[in-house]
SERO-4910 file (N, C-alpha, C, O; in steps of 0.05 Angstrom, whole numbers):
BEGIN
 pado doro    nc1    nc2    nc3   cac1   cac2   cac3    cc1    cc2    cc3    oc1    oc2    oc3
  Unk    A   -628   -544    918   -601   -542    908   -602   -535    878   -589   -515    871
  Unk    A   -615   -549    860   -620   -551    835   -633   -516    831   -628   -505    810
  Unk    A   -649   -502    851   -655   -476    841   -628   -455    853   -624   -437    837
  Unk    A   -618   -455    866   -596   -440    872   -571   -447    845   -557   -428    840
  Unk    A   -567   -476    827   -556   -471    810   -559   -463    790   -541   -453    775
  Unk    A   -590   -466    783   -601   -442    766   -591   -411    776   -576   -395    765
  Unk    A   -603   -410    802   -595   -373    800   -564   -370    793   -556   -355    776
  Unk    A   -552   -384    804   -517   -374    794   -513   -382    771   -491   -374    763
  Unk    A   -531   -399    748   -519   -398    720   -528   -372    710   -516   -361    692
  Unk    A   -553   -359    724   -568   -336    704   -551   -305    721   -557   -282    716
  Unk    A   -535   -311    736   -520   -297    744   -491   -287    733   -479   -265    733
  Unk    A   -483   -319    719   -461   -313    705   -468   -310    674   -455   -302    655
  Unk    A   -496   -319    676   -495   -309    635   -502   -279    640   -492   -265    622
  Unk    A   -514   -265    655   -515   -239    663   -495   -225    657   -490   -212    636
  Unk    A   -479   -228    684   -449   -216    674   -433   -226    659   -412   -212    661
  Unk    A   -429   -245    644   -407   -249    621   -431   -233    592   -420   -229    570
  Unk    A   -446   -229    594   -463   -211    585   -460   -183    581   -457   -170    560
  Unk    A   -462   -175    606   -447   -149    613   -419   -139    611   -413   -115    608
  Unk    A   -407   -152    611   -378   -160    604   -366   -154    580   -346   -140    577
  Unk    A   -385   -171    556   -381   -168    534   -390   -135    512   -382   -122    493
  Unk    A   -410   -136    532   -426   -100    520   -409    -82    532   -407    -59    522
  Unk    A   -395    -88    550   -376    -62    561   -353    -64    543   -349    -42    532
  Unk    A   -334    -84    535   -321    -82    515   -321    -74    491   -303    -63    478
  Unk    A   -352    -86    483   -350    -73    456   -359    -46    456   -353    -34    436
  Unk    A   -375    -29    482   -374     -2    475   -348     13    482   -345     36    472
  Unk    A   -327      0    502   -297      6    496   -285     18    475   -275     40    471
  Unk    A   -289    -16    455   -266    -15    432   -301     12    403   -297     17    379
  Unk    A   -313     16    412   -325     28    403   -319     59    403   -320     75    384
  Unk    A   -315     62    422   -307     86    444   -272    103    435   -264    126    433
  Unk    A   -258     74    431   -233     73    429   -225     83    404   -211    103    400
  Unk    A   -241     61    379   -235     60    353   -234     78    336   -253     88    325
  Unk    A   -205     85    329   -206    116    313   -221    114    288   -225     93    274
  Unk    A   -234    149    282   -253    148    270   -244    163    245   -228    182    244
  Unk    A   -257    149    222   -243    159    190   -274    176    181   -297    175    190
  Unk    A   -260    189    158   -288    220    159   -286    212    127   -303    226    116
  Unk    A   -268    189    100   -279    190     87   -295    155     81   -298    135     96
  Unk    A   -300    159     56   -315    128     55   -288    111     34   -266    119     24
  Unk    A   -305     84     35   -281     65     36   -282     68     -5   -267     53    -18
  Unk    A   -299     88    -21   -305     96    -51   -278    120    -46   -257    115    -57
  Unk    A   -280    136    -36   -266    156    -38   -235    155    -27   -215    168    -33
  Unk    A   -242    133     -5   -203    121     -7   -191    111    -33   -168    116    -40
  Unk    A   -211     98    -47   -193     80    -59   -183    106    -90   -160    110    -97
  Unk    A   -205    118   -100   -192    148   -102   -164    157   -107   -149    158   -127
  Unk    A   -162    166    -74   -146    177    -71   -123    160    -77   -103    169    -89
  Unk    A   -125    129    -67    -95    111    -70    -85    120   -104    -65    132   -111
  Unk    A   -107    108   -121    -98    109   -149    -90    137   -157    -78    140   -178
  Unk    A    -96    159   -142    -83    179   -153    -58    190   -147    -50    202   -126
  Unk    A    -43    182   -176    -13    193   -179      0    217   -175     24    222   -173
  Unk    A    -19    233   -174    -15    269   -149     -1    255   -137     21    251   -147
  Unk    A     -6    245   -113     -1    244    -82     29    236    -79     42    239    -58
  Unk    A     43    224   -108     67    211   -107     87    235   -106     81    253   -121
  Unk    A    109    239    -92    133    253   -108    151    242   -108    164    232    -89
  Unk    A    154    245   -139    185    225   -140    208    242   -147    208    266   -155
  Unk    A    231    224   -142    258    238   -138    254    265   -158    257    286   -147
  Unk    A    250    264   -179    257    288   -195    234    314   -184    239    338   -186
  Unk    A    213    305   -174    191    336   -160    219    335   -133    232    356   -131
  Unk    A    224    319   -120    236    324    -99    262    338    -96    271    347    -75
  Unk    A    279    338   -127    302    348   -124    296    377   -132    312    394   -124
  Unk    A    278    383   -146    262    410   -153    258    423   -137    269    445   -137
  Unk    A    241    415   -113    244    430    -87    260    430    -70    260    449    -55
  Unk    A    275    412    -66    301    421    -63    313    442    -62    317    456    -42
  Unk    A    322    448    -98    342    469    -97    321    499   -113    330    518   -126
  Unk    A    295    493   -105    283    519   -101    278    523    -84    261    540    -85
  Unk    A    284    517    -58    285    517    -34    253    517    -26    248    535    -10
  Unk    A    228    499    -35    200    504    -28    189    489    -13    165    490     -9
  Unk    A    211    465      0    204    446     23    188    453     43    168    441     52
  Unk    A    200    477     51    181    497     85    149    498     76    130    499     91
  Unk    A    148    498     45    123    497     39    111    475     49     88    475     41
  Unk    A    117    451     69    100    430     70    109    416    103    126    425    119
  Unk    A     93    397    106     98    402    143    116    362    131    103    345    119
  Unk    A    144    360    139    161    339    129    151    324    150    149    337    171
  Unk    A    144    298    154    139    275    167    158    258    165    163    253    141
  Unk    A    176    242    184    197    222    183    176    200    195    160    205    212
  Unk    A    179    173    182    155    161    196    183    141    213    173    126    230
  Unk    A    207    139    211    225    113    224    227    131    252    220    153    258
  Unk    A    240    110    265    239    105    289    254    125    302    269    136    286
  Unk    A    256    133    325    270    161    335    308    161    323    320    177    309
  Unk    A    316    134    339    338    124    332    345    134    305    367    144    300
  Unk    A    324    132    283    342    130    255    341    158    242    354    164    222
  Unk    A    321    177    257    314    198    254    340    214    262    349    229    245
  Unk    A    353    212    288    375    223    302    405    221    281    422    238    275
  Unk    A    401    192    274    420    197    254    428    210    221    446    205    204
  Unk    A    406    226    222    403    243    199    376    237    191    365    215    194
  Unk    A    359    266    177    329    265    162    333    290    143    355    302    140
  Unk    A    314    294    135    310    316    115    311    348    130    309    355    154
  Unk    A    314    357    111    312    393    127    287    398    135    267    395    121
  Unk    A    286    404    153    263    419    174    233    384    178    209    383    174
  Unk    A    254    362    185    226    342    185    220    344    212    234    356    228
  Unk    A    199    331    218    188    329    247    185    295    252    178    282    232
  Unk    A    187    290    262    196    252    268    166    246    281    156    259    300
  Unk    A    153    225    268    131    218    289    130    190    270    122    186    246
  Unk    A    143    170    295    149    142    284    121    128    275    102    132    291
  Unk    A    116    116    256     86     98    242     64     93    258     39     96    258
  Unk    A     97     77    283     71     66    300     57     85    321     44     76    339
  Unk    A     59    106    319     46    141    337     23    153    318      9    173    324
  Unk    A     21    141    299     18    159    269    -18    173    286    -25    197    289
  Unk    A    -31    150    292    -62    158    295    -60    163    325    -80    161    338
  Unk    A    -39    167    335    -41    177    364    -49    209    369    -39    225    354
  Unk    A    -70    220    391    -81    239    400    -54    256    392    -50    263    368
  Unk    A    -33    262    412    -10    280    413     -3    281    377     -8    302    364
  Unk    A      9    252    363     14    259    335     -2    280    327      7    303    324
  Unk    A    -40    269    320    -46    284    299    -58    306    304    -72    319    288
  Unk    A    -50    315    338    -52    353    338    -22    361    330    -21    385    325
  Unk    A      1    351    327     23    354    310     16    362    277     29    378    264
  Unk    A     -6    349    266     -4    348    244    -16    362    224    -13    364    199
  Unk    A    -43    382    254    -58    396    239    -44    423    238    -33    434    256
  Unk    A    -48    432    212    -29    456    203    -35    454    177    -38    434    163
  Unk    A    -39    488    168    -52    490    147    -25    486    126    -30    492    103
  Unk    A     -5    478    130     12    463    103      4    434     95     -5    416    109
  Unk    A      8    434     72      1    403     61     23    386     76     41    401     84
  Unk    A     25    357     82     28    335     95     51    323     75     41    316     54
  Unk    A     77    318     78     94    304     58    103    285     86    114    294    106
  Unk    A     94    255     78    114    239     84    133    214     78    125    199     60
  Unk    A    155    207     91    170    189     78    183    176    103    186    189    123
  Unk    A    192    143    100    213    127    118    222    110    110    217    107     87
  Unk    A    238     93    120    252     78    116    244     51     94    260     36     83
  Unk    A    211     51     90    198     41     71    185     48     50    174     66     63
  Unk    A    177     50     31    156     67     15    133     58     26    117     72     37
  Unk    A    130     32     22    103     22     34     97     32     56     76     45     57
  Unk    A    109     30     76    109     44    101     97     77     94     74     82    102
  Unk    A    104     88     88    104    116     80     70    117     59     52    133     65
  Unk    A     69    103     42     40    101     32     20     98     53      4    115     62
  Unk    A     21     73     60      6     73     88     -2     88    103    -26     90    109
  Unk    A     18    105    114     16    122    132     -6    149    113    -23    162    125
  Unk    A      2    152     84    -11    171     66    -38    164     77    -51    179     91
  Unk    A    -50    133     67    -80    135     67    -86    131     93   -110    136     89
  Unk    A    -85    127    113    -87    131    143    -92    159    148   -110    164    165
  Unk    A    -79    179    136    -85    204    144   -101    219    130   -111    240    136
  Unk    A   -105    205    104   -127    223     87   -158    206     98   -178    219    101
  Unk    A   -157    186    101   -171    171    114   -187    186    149   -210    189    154
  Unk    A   -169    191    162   -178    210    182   -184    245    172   -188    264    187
  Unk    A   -182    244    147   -199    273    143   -174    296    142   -178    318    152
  Unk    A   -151    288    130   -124    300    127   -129    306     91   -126    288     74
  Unk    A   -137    339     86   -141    343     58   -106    335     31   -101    327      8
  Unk    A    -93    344     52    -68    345     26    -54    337     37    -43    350     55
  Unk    A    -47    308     31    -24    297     44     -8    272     19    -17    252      6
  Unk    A     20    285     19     29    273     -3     57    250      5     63    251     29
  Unk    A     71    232    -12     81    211     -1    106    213    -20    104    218    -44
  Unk    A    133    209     -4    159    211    -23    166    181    -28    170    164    -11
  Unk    A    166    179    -55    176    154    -66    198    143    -64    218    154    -72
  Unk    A    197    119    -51    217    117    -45    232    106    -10    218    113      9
  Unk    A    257     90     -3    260     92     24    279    112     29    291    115      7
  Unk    A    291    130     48    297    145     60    331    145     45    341    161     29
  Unk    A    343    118     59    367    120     30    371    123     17    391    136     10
  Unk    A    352    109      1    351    120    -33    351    143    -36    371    152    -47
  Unk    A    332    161    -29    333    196    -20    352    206    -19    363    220    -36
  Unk    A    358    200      1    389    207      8    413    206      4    429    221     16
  Unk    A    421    185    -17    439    175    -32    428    193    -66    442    209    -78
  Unk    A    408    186    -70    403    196    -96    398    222   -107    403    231   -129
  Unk    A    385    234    -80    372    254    -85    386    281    -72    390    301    -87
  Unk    A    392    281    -49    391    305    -24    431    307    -29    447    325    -25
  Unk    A    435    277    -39    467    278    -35    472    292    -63    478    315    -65
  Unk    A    471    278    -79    479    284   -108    450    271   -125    439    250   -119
  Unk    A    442    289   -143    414    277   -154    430    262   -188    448    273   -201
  Unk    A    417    236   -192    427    222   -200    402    221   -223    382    211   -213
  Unk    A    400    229   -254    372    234   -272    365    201   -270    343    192   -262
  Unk    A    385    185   -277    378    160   -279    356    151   -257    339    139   -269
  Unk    A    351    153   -236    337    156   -216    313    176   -213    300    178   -191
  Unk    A    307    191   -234    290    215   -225    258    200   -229    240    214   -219
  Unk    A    250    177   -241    226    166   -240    230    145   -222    216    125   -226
  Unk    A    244    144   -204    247    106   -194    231    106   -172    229    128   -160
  Unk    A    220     88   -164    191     80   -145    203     43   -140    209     24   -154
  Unk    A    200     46   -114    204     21    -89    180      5   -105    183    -20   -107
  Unk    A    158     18   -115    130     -2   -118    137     -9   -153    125      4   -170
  Unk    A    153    -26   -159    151    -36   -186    119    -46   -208    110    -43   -230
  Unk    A    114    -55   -193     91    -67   -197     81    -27   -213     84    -23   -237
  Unk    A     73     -7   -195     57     19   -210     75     28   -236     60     37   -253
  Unk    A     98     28   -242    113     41   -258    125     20   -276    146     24   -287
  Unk    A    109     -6   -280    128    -28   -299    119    -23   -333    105    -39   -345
  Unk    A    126     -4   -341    118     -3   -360    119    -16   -384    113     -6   -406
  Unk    A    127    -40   -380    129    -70   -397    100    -75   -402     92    -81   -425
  Unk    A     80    -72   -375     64    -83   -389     44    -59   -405     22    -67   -413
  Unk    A     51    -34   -410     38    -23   -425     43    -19   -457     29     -9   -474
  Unk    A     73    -35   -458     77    -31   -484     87    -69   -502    107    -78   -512
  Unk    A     66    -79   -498     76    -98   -502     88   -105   -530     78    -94   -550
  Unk    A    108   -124   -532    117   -132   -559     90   -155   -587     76   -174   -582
  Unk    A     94   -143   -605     75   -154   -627     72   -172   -616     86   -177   -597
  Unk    A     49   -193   -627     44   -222   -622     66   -236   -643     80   -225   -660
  Unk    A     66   -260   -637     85   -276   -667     65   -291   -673     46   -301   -661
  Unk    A     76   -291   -699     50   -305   -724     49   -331   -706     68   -341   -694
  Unk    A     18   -340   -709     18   -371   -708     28   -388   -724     28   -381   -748
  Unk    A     38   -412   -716     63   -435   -737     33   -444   -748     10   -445   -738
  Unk    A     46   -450   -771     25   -477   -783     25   -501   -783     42   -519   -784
  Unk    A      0   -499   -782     -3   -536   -769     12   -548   -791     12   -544   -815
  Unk    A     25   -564   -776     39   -593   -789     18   -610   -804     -4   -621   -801
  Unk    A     36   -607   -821     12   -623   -844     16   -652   -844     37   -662   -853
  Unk    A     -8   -671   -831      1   -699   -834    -14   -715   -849    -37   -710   -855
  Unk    A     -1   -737   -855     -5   -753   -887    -25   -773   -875    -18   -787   -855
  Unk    A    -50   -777   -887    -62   -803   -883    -47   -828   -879    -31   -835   -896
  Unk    A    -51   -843   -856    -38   -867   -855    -32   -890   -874    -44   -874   -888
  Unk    A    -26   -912   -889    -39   -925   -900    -44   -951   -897    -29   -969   -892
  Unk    A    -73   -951   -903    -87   -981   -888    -79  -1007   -914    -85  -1008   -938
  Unk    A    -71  -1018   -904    -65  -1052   -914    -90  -1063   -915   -106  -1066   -896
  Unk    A    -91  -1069   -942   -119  -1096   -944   -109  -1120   -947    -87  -1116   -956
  Unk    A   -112  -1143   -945   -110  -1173   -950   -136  -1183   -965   -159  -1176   -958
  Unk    A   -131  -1195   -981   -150  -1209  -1002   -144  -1245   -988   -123  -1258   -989
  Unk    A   -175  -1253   -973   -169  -1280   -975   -181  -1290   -984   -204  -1283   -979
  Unk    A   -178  -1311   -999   -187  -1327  -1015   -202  -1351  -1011   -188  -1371  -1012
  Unk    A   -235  -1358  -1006   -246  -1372  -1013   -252  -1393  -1025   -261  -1386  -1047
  Unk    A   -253  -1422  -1025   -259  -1442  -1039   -296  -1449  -1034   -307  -1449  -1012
  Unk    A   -307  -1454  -1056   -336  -1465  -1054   -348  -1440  -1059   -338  -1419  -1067
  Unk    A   -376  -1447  -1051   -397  -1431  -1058   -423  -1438  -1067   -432  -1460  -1061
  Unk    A   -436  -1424  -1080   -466  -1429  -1080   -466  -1441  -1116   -486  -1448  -1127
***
C-alpha cells in the first residue's frame, strides 16, 4: 500500500510539474516583446520632443499638416463616435498591444496620440516606442481640453498647459531669495543669589 502511495505522490509532483513548465512557456510564448532596453525608455520618457502642446497643435491645425501623422484616439469606441480629431483612427488603450492594432499602426507616418487622459495617452506613447515604434508623439492634454481650447477656438492662455503639473511647475525652478536668518535672542545671564551664614566658634 505504502509503495503504490509513493507512486501516485511521484505522479502528481510529475505533473503539477509539468503543469507549471507549460504555463510558463505559455505566458512566455504570449508575452509581448519590447525591442528597446529599460536605459533607452527612460530616454525617451524625459524627452520633451515627444510632447505637443496646445500651441504646436493649433499650428498644425491651421497649416493643415495633421495628414502628416497617423492620429490615434486611445478612448473608448463610444466616446470616439461622439466626436475626435480630423482624420483619427480609434484603437481604444486597452487594444493598444493587440496583433490587429499594431499592424494598424505600422505606417511610415510618425504616431500622434491622445484620450480622454494625458496619462493615458503617455502610456500608451512609451508602450509603443517600447515595442520598437521609431516616432511616436503624445498630445498634451485630455481630449476636452483639446477640444474646447484648441480645435474650437484656440485660447493663448492655454497654449503651454499640460494635465502633468508636476513637468511644467515652474515654481520650483525659480525660487524666491532665501530670508535673512533672525538673530538669536540675546539672553541675559540669570542671577544667582548668595546667602552669607554666619558661624559662631572656631579654632
Amino acid at each position: 500500500m505504502n509503495n503504490e502511495q509513493h507512486k501516485l505522490l511521484n505522479a502528481a509532483a510529475l505533473l503539477f510539474v509539468g503543469v507549471a513548465l507549460a504555463v510558463m512557456l505559455f505566458q512566455y510564448i504570449a508575452a509581448p516583446r519590447y525591442s528597446i532596453s529599460n536605459t533607452q525608455m527612460l530616454e525617451n520618457v524625459n524627452d520633451a520632443g515627444r510632447w505637443v502642446m496646445p500651441h504646436d497643435l493649433h499650428a498644425m491645425l491651421a497649416g493643415n499638416r495633421l495628414d502628416r501623422f497617423l492620429l490615434v484616439d486611445l478612448r473608448i469606441r463610444e466616446e470616439f463616435n461622439r466626436g475626435t480629431m480630423p482624420g483619427a483612427i480609434n484603437i481604444p488603450f486597452e487594444q493598444l498591444l493587440e496583433k490587429k492594432s499594431l499592424r494598424q499602426l505600422k505606417t511610415r507616418k510618425p504616431i500622434m496620440v491622445f484620450s480622454g487622459k494625458e496619462a493615458q495617452a503617455s502610456a500608451a506613447g512609451m508602450l509603443l516606442e517600447a515595442k520598437g515604434f521609431k516616432q511616436v508623439f503624445v498630445i498634451a492634454n485630455d481630449f476636452g481640453f483639446i477640444k474646447e481650447n484648441v480645435m474650437e477656438q484656440f485660447h493663448p492662455a492655454a497654449a503651454f498647459t499640460s494635465d502633468e503639473k508636476a513637468r511644467y511647475d515652474y515654481s520650483r525652478f525659480f525660487k524666491a531669495a532665501p530670508k535673512p536668518a533672525a538673530a538669536p535672542a540675546v539672553t541675559r545671564p540669570g542671577i544667582i543669589e548668595t546667602q552669607v551664614i554666619s558661624v559662631e566658634g572656631g579654632c
